[in-house]
C-alpha positions in Angstrom: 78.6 23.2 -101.6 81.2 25.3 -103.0 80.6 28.9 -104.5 77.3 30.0 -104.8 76.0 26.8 -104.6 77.8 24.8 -107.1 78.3 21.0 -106.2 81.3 19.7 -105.0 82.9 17.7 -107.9 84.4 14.2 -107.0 86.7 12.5 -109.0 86.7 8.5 -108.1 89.5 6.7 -109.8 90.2 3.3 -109.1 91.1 -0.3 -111.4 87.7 -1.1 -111.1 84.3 0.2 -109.0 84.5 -2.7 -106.0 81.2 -2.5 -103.9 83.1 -0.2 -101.6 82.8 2.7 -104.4 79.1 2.1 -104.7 78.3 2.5 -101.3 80.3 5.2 -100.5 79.4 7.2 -103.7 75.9 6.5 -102.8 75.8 7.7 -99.2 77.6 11.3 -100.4 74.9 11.7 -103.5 72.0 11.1 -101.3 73.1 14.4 -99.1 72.7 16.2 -102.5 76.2 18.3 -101.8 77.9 16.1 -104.3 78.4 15.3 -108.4 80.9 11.9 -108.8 82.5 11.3 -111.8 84.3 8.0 -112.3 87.3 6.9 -113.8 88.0 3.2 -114.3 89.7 0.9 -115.8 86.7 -2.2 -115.6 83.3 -2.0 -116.2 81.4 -2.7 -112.5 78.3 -2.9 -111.4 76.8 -0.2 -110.1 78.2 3.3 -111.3 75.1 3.7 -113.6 74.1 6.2 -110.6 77.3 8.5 -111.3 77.0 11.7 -113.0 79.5 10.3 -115.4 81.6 7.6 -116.2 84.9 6.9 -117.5 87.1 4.2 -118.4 91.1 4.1 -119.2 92.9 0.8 -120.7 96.7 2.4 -120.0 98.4 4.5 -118.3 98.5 7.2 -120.4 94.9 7.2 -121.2 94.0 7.7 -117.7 97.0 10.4 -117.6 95.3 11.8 -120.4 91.8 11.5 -118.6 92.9 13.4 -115.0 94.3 16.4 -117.2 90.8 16.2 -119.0 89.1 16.8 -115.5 90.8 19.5 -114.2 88.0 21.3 -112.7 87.5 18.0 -110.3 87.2 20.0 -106.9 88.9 16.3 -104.5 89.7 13.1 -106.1 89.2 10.2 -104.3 91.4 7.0 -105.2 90.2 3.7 -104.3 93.2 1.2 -103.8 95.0 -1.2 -105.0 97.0 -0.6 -107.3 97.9 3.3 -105.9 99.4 4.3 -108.7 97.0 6.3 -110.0 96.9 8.6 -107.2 100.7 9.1 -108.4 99.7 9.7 -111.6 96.8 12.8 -110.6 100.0 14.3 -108.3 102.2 14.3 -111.4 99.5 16.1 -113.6 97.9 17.8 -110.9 100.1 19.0 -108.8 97.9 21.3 -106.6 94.9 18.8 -106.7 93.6 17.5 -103.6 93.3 13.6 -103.3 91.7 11.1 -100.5 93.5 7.6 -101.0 90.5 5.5 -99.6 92.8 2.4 -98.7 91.0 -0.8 -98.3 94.0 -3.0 -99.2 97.7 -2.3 -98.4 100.4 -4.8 -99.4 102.0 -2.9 -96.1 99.8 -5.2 -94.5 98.8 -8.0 -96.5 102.3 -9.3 -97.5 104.6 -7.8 -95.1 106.8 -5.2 -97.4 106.4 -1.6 -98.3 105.8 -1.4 -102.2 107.1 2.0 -103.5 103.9 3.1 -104.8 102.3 2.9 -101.6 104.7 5.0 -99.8 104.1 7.5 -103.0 100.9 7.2 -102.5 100.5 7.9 -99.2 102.9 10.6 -99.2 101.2 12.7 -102.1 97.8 12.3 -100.8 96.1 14.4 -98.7 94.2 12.1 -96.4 92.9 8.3 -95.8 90.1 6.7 -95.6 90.8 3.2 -93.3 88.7 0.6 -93.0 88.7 -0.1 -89.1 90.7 1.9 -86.4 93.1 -1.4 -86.0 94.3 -1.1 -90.0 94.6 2.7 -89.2 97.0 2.4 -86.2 99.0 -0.3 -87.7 99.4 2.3 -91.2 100.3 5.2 -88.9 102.9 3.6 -87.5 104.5 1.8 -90.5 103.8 5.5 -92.3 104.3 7.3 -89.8 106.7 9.8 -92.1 104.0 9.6 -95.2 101.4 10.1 -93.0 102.3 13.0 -90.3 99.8 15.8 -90.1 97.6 14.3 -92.6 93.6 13.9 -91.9 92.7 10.4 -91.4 89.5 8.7 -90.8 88.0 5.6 -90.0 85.0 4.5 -92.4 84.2 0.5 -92.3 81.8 -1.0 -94.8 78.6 -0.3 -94.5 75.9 -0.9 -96.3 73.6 1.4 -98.0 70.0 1.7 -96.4 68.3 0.3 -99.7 69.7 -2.9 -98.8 68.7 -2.6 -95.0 65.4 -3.6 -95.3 63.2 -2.8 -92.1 61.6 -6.7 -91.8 63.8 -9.4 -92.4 62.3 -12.9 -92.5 61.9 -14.9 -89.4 64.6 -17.5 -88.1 61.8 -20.7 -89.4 62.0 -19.1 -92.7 65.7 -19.5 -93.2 68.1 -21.9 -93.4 71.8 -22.9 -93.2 75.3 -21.3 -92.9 76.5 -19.2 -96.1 80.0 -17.4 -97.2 79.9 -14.5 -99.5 82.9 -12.9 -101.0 86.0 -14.5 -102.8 88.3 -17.7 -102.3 91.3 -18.8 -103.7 91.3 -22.0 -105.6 93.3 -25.4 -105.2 95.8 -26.2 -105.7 97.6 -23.1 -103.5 100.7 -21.4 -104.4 102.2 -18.3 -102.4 101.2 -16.7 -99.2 99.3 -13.2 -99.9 96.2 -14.6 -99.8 96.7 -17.9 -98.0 93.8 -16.4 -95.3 91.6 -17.6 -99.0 92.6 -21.0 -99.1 89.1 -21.9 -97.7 89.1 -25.4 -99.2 89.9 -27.6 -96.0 87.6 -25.4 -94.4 84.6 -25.7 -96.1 85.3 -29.3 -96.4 85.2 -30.0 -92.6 82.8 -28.2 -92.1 80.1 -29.9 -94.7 81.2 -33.0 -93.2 80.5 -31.7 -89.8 76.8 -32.2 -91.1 76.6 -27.9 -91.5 74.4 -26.9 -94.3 76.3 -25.0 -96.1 76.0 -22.2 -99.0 78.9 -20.7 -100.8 78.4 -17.8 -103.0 82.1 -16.4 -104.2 82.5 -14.0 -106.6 85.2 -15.3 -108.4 83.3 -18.4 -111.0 87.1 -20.6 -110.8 86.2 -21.4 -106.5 82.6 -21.8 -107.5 84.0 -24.8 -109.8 86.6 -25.8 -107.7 84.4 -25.9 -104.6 81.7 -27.8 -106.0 82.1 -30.8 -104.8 82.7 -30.5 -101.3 79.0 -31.3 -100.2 77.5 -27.6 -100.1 75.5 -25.5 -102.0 77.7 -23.6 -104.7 76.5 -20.4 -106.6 77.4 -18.8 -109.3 78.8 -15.4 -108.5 75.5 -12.8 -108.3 75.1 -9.3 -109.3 74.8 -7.4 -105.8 71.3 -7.1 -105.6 70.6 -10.6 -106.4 73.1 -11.6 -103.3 71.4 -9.4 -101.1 68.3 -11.1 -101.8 69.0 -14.2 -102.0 70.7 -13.9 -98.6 67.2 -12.8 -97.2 66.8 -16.6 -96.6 70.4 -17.8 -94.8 70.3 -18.1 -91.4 74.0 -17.9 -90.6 76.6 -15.6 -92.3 80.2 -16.9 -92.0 83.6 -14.6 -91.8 85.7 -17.4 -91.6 89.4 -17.3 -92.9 92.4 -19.7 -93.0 94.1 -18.2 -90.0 93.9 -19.8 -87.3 97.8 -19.1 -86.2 96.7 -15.3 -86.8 99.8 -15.1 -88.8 97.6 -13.0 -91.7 97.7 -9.5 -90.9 95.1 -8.9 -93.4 92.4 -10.5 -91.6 94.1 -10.1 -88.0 93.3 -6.2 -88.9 90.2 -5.2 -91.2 87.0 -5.3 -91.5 85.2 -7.5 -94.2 81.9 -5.9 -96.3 81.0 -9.3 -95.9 79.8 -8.7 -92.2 77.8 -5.6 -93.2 76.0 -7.6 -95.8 75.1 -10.1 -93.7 73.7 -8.1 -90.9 71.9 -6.2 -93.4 70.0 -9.1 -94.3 69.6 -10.2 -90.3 72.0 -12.5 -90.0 73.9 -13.2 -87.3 77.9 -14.4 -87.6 80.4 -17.2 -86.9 83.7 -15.8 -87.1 86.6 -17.6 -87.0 90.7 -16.2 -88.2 89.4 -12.9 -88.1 90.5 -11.1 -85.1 89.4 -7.4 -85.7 85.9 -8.6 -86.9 86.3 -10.6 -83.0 86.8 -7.5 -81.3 83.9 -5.6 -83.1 81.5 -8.9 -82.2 82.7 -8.8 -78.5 81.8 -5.2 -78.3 78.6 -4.8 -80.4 77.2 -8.2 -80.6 75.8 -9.8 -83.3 77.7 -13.5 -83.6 79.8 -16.2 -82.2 83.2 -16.4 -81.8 85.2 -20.0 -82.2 88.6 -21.0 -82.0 88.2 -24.4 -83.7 86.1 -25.0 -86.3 85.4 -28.7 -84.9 83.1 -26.3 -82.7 80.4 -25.5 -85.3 77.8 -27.9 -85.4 74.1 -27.7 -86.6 73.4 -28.5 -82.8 75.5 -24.8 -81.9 74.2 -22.9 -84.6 70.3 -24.0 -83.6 70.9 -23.1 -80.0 72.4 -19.5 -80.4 70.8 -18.5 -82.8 67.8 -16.7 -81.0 70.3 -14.9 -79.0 72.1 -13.9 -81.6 69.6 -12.9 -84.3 67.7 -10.5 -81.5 71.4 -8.7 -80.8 71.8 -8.3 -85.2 68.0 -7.0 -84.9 68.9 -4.5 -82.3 72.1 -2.8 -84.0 71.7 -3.4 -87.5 69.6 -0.6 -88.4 72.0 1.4 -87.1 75.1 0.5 -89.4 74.5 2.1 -93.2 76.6 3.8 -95.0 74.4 7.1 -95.4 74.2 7.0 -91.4 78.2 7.7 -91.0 79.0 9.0 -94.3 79.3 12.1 -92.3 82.8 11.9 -91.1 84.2 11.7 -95.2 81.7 14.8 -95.6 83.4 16.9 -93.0 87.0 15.6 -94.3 85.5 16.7 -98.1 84.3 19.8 -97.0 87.3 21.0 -95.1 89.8 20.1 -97.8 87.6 22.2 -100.4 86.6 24.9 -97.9 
């Protein structure tokens, strides 16, 4: 807290409130140091909670809105586009901005867009997503980024969703994928770790059960007749429930020639989610969320999908749902929200 005990404002701009915001705006509430207020340009679930709530449809409207704000004490931008933290520098000059970047073109399509060199150079600090996306942006930043605090702060999930039971392995069933895909037929490369297609299809016909819940409604059409079980996309609390009774959680990408920097380098909310719920993981193209499994535990690792079977997912999965039972109390958001505190706190202080 800031004199005499006023509450440090936030100011949380981004296109639209992805789950990330939620849990992140959450965890700082809850330590009752904090009022949000948030600036969007989509409606989102979840930003009911905030002390306010705004939206922009231009450019200059959300001009119009930082200028409007002025007594925001740090603004916190969650990327992409990164524009907008551009746009708080020009009308703010002396205002203090986190760029929380959970998605860099840097990495995702091999170039340098020049708002994200802007961006990084008129912020004041980073949130990444795992410590392999944060050494990777120091280096290609490493001008933007010099002398600037930086901190590593995954995607964990909030300890409402954490439940303390979890149902047992005879009550659940089957192999799900949560979070979005890119529909056939493909064009271009930027998200060609999405074109999840032949995957799914091998492994439904691999005899897997298998549940996909995207959150994009054009690959829950597209996907639907592959042989799994298709949903249509769920508010968040719904998917948390309904996950409750999946037995398997799945981070599997098209990358198995690890030419996708994206998923070669972060970490997904997907994982969180699922271990939240108790499930374990197969991971497969996703070698940062590798390292993490080698290290903590928690799932299997493949390198060929011919390799998941009903007959490998029955006999690991004891093994593998004890080690998700043993760590994942441990990994909520209001559990490590500390480190942004500290970065808040010394920027206002």
């Amino acid at each position: 807290m800031i004199e005499n005990g006023r509450k440090i404002k936030i100011g949380y701009t981004s296109q639209h409130c992805c789950i990330r915001v939620i849990k992140i705006s959450r965890a700082l509430l809850k330590t009752g140091k904090y009022e949000i207020h948030g600036l969007a340009n989509q409606l989102s679930y979840g930003t009911e909670f905030f002390n306010t709530m705004s939206f922009y449809h231009s450019n200059r409207q959300f001009a119009q809105s930082v200028r409007r704000m002025s007594d925001i004490d740090v603004w916190i931008h969650a990327n992409e586009p990164n524009h907008q933290v551009n746009r708080i520098r020009r009308e703010l000059p002396d205002a203090k901005i986190i760029l929380d970047g959970h998605d860099f073109d840097g990495i995702r399509c091999g170039l340098i867009p020049l708002d994200e060199m802007r961006a990084l150079t008129n912020c004041d600090g980073v949130i990444f997503v795992s410590d392999e996306v944060k050494a990777f942006m120091l280096e290609l930043h490493r001008d933007q980024l010099k002398d600037k605090k930086v901190i590593t702060l995954t995607h964990y999930c909030n300890d409402e969703f954490v439940p303390r039971e979890t149902p047992a392995g005879n009550q659940r069933h089957g192999l799900v994928y949560e979070g979005g895909a890119q529909s056939p037929p493909y064009e271009g490369k930027a998200f060609a770790y999405r074109h999840l297609y032949p995957l799914f299809q091998q492994l439904a016909d691999q005899g897997v059960e298998l549940h996909l819940m995207f959150g994009n409604i054009d690959a829950t059409r597209n996907y639907s007749n592959i042989g799994a079980f298709v949903y249509e996309p769920q508010m968040y609390p719904e998917l948390m429930k309904k996950m409750l009774g999946m037995k398997w959680g799945a981070i599997i990408f098209n990358n198995a020639n690890r030419s996708q920097q994206q998923v070669n380098l972060t970490l997904c909310n997907k994982m969180f989610e699922y271990f939240a719920c108790g499930l374990p993981i197969v991971v497969f193209g996703a070698p940062a969320t590798e390292d993490w499994i080698r290290k903590n535990g928690g799932g299997i690792i493949v390198d060929d999908l011919k390799d998941v079977t009903p007959q490998l997912l029955e006999s690991k999965y004891a093994e593998k749902r004890a080690e998700v039972d043993k760590i994942r109390e441990g990994l909520t958001m209001e559990k490590h929200i500390g480190i942004l505190d500290q970065m808040i706190t010394g920027m206002v202080n």
